[in-house]
C-alpha positions as CSV (number, residue, x, y, z in Angstrom):
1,X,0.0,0.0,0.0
2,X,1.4,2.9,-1.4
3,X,1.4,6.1,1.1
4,X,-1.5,8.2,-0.4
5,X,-4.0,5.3,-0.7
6,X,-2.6,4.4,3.5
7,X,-4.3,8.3,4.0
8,X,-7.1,7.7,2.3
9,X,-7.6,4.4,3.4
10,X,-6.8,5.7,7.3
11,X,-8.8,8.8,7.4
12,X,-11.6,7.3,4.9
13,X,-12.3,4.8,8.0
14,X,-13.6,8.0,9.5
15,X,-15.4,10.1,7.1
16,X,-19.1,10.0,5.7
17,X,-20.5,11.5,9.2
18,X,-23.4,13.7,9.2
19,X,-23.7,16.8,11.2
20,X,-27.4,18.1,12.6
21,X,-28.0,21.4,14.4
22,X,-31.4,21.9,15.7
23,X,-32.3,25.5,16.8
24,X,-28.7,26.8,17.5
25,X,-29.3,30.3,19.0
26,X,-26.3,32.5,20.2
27,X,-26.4,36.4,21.3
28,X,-23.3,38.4,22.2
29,X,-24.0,41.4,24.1
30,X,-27.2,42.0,23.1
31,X,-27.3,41.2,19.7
32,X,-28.5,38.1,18.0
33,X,-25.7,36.0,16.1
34,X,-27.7,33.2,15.7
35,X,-31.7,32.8,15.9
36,X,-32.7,29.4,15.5
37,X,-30.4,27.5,12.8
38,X,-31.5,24.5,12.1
39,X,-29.2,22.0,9.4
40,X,-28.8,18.4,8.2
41,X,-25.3,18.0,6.8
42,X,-25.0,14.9,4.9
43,X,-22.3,12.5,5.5
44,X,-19.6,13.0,2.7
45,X,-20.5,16.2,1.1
46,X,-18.7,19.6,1.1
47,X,-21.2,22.0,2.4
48,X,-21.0,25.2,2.6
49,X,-22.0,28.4,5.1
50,X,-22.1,31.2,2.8
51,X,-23.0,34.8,3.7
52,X,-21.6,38.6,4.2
53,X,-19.9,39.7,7.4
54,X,-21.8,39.5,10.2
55,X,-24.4,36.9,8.8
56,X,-24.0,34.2,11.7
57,X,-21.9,31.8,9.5
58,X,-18.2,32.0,11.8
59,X,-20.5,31.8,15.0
60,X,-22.0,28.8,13.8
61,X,-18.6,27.1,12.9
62,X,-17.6,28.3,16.1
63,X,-20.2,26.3,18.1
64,X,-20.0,23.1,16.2
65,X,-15.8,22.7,16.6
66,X,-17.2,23.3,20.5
67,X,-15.4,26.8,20.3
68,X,-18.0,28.2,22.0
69,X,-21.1,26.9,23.8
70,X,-24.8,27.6,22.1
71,X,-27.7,30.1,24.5
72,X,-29.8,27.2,23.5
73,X,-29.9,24.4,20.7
74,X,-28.4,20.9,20.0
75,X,-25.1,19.8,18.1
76,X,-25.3,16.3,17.0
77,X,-22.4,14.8,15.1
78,X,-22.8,11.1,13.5
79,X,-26.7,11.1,15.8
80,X,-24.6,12.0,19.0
81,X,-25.0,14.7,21.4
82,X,-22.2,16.9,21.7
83,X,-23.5,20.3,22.3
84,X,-21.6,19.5,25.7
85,X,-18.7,18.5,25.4
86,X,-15.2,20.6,24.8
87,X,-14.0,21.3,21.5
88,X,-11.0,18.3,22.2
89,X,-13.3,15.7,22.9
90,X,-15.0,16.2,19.5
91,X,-14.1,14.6,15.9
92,X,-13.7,17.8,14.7
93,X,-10.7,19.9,13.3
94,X,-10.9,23.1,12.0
95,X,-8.5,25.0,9.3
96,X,-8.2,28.9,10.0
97,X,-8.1,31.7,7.9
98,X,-4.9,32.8,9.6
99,X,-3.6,28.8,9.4
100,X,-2.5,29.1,12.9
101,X,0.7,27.6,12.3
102,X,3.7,27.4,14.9
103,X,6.6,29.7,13.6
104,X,8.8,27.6,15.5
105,X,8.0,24.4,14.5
106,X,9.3,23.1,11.0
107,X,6.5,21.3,8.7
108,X,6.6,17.7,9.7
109,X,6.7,18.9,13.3
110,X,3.5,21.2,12.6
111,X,1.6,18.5,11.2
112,X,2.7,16.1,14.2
113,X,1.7,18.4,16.7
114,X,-2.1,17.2,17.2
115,X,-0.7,13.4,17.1
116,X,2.1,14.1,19.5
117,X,-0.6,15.8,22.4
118,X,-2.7,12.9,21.7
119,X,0.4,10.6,23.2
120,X,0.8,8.8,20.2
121,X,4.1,6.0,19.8
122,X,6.8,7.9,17.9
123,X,7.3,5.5,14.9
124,X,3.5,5.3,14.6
125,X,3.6,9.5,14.5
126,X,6.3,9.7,12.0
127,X,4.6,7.3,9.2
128,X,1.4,9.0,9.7
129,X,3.1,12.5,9.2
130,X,5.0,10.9,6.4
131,X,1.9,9.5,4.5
132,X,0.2,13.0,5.5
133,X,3.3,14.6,3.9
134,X,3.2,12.9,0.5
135,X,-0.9,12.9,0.5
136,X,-1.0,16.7,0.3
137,X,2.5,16.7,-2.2
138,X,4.5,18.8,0.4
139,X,6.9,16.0,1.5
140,X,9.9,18.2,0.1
141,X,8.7,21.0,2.2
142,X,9.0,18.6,5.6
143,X,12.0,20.5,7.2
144,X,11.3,24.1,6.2
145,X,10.0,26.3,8.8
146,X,6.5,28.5,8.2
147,X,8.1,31.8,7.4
148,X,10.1,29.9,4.7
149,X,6.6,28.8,2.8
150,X,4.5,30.5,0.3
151,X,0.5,31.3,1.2
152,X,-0.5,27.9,-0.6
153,X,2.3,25.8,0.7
154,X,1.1,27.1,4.4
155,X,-2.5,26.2,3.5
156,X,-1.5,22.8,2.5
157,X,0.1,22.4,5.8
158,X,-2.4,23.6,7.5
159,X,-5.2,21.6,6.0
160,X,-2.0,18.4,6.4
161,X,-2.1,19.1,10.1
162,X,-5.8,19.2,10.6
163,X,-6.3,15.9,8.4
164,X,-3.6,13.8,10.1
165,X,-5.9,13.3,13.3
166,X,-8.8,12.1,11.4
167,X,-11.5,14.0,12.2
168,X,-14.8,12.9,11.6
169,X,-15.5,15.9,10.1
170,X,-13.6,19.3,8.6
171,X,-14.3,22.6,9.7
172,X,-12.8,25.4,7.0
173,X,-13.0,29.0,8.4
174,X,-12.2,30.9,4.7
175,X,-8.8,29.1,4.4
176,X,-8.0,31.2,1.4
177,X,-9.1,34.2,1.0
178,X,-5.9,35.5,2.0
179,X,-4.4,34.3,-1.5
180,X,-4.1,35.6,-4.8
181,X,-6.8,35.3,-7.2
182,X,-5.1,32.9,-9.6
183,X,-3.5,31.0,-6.4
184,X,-7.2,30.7,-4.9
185,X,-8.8,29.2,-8.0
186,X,-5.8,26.3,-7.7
187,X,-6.4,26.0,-4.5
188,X,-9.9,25.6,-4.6
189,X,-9.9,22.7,-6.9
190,X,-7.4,21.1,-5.1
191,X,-9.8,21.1,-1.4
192,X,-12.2,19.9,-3.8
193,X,-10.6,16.9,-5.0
194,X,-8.7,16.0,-1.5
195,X,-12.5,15.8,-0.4
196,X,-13.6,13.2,-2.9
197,X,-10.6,11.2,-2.5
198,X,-11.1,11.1,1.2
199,X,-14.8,11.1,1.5
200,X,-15.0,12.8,4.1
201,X,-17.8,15.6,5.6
202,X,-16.8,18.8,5.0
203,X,-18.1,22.2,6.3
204,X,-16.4,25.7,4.7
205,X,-17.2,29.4,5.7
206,X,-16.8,31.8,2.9
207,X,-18.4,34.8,1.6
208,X,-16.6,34.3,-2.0
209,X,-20.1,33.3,-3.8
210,X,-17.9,31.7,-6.7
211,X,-15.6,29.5,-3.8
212,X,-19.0,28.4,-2.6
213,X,-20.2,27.5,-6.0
214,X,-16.8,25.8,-7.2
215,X,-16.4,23.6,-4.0
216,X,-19.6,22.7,-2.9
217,X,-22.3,20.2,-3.2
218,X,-25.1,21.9,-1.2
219,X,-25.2,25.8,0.2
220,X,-26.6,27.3,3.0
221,X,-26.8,31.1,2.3
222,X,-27.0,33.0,5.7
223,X,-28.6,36.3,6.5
224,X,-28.7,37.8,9.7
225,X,-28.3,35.2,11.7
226,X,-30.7,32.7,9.7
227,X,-31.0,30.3,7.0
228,X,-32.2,32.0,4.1
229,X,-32.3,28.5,2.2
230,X,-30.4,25.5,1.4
231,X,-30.2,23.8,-1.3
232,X,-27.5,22.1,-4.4
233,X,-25.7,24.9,-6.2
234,X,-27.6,24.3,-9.1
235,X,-30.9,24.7,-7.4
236,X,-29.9,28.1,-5.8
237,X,-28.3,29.3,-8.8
238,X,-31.4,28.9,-10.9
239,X,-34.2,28.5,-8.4
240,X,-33.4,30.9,-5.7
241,X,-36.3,31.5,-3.4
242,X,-35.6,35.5,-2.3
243,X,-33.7,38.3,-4.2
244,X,-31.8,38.1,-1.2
245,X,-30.1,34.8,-2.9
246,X,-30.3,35.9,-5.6
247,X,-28.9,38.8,-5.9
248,X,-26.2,37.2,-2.9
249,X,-25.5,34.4,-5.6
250,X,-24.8,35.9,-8.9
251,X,-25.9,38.5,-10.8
252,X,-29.6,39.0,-11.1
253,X,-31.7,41.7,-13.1
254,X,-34.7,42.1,-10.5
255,X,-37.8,43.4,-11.5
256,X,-41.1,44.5,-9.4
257,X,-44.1,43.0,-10.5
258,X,-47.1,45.4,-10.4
259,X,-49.6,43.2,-11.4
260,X,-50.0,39.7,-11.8
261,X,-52.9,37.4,-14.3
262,X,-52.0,33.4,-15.0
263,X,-48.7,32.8,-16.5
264,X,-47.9,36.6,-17.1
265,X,-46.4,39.5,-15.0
266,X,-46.3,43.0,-15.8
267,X,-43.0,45.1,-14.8
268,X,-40.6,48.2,-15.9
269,X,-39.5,46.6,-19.0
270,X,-43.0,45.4,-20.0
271,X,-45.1,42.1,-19.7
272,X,-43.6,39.1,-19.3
273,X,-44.7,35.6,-19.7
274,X,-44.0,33.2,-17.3
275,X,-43.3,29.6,-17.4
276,X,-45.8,28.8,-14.7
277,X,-48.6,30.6,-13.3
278,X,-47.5,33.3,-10.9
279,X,-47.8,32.9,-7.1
280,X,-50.7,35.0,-5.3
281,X,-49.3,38.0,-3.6
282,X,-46.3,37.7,-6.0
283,X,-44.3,41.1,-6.3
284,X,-40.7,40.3,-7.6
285,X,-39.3,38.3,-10.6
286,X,-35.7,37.9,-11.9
287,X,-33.6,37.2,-15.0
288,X,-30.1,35.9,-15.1
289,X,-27.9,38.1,-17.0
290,X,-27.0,35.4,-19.4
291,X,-30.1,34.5,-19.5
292,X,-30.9,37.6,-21.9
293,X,-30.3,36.7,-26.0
294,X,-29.4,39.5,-28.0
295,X,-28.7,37.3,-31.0
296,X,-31.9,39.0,-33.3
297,X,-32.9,35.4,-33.8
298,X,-36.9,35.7,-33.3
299,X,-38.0,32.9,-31.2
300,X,-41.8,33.3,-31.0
301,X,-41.6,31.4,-27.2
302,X,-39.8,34.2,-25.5
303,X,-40.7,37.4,-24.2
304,X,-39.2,40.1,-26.6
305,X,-38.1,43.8,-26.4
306,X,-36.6,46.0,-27.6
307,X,-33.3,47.9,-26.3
308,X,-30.5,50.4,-26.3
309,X,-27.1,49.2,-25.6
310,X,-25.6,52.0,-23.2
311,X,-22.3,49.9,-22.4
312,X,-20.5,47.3,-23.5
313,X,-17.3,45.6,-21.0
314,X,-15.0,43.0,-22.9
315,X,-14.2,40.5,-21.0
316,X,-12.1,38.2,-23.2
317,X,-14.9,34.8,-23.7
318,X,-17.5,37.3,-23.7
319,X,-19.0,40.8,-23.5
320,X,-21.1,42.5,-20.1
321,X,-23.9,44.8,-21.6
322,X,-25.7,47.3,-20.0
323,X,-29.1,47.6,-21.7
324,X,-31.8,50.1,-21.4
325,X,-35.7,48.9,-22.0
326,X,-38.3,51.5,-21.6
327,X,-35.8,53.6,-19.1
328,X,-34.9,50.4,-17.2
329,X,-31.6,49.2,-17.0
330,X,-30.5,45.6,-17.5
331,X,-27.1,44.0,-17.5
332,X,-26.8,40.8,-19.7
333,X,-23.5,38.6,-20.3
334,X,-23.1,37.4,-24.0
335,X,-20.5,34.8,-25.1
336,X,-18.6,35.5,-28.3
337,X,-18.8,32.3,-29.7
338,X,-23.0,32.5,-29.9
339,X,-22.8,35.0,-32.3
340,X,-22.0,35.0,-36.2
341,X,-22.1,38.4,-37.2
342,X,-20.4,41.5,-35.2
343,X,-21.7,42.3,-31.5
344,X,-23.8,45.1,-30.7
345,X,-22.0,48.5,-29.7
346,X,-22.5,51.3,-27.6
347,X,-25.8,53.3,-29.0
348,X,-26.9,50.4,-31.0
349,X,-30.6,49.2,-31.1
350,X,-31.1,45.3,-30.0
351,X,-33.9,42.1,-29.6
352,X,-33.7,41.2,-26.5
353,X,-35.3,37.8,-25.5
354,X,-35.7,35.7,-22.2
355,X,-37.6,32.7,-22.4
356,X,-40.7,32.3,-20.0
357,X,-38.5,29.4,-18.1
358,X,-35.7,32.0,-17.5
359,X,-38.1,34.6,-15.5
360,X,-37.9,33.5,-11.6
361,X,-40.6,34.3,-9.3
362,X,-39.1,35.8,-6.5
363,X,-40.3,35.5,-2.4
364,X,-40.6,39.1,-0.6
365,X,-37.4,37.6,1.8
């Protein structure tokens, strides 16, 4: 057995646990961090806690690494009750945004550090570290010391060090945002596939919208101490609920509805059809910027308008617009490759169309 197929066999024999909280409440000073969460992570998946500043999302991290203790609610890890219990006595480690490393510690004695307080035999420490090592490809980097390291070789480390004990479960507190943006995208599809090799549950904080998207399988976006919903990235993207997520997740061209009959709505821009029949009370729909055609193809299925381009942004694989539909602005994102014939310009006249399936009836929250 080779040593990377050791980790995964090793730390695989304790991942695909599941994580419940049920009404997690938490108030500092006055204020209400957390009102009420209640989440089922399934075992296995890389789920996300995504939000602003201020949203709840560290808090609730916090509480299930045992951090801190809950005003009232349960933490149940793998069906057990462990809102009790220290943050030690839990299978849970946790990577930091600052990736708390000792500075005077060298990078096999970092990763060992967990192992060695645990009282573990030397030889058996050392082969673990040493399979940890070559798992995350950093076994070159064993004798160097943290100030010595680059921002993703100290991430690497970090996450090394957290995975050598392992957890049942993985906490990330925004491991990267402290990276470049071109290190952060490498970085992010490496987490992703250490995951699926090892199997194992686990749980990121980020307010990076495409991070959340590019890592996870399911999403909890977070508002003011709350769920706002949960869902798979796919679901949220193009079903989202509120303009809160939205408008959180993406781009989105929201319009108020002022009045509503069957299957059509009508707003600023004009009426639109709708897939379905709109939902009493309904006061809010919204169209994904790419979403919009400005092709001049006539499809006699979608809603169509005319517009005035007012800006154009290159952006390499395609082009951001800025449109204007009876004095409403929209912004829709056009790939180069969809069209035959030049693109529109600045002043030009365009056919916009958005299909009935592409206008999203939006909740008030």
């Amino acid at each position: 057995m080779n040593r990377q197929t050791a980790v995964a066999t090793h730390v695989g024999a304790a991942a695909g646990v599941g994580l419940e909280v049920v009404s997690l409440s938490k108030r500092y000073d006055g204020h209400q961090a957390l009102a009420g969460v209640d989440l089922k992570i399934h075992p296995g998946e890389f789920f996300t806690l995504l939000g602003p500043s201020g949203c709840g999302k560290t808090t609730l991290l916090r509480l299930i690494a045992g951090l801190e203790r809950p005003d009232g609610g349960d933490v149940l890890i793998d069906g057990q009750q462990v809102t009790g219990q220290a943050a030690h006595a839990r299978k849970v480690n946790t990577v930091f945004q600052s990736y708390a490393l000792f500075p005077h510690l060298n990078v096999a004695d970092n990763v060992a550090f967990g192992l060695r307080m645990q009282g573990m035999e030397k030889a058996t420490r050392q082969r673990k570290v040493a399979e940890m090592l070559a798992f995350m490809h950093i076994e070159a980097l064993a004798e160097r010391r943290p100030e010595q390291l680059s921002g993703g070789q100290q991430q690497r480390v970090a996450l090394a060090r957290a995975l050598v004990n392992e957890p049942q479960i993985l906490l990330l507190d925004e491991p990267l945002s402290a990276l470049d943006a071109k290190l952060r995208a490498e970085l992010q599809l490496e987490l992703k596939r250490t995951q699926r090799r090892l199997g194992m549950t686990f749980i990121l904080v980020t307010h990076d919208q495409a991070e959340a998207l590019t890592l996870s399988d399911r999403i909890a976006v977070m508002r003011e101490g709350r769920v706002e919903q949960v869902g798979g990235v796919t679901e949220l993207y193009e079903r989202p609920r509120t303009a809160y997520v939205a408008e959180f997740l993406g781009q989105a061209n929201s319009l108020r509805v002022s009045a509503a009959s069957g299957h059509e709505v009508d707003t600023p821009i004009g009426r639109l059809r709708l897939h379905e029949a709109a939902p009493a009370g309904l006061s809010q729909v919204m169209v994904r910027p790419e979403r919009l055609s400005l092709d001049g193809i006539s499809d006699e299925n979608c809603n169509r308008f005319e517009a005035r381009v007012i800006e154009r942004i290159y952006l390499g694989a395609g082009s951001r617009y800025t449109l204007d539909i009876n004095g409403t602005a929209l912004i829709a994102m056009i790939a180069h490759q969809s069209y035959a014939t030049h693109l529109p310009e600045e002043g030009d006249r365009v056919q916009v169309q958005v299909h009935p399936r592409d206008v999203i009836p939006l909740a008030e929250r």
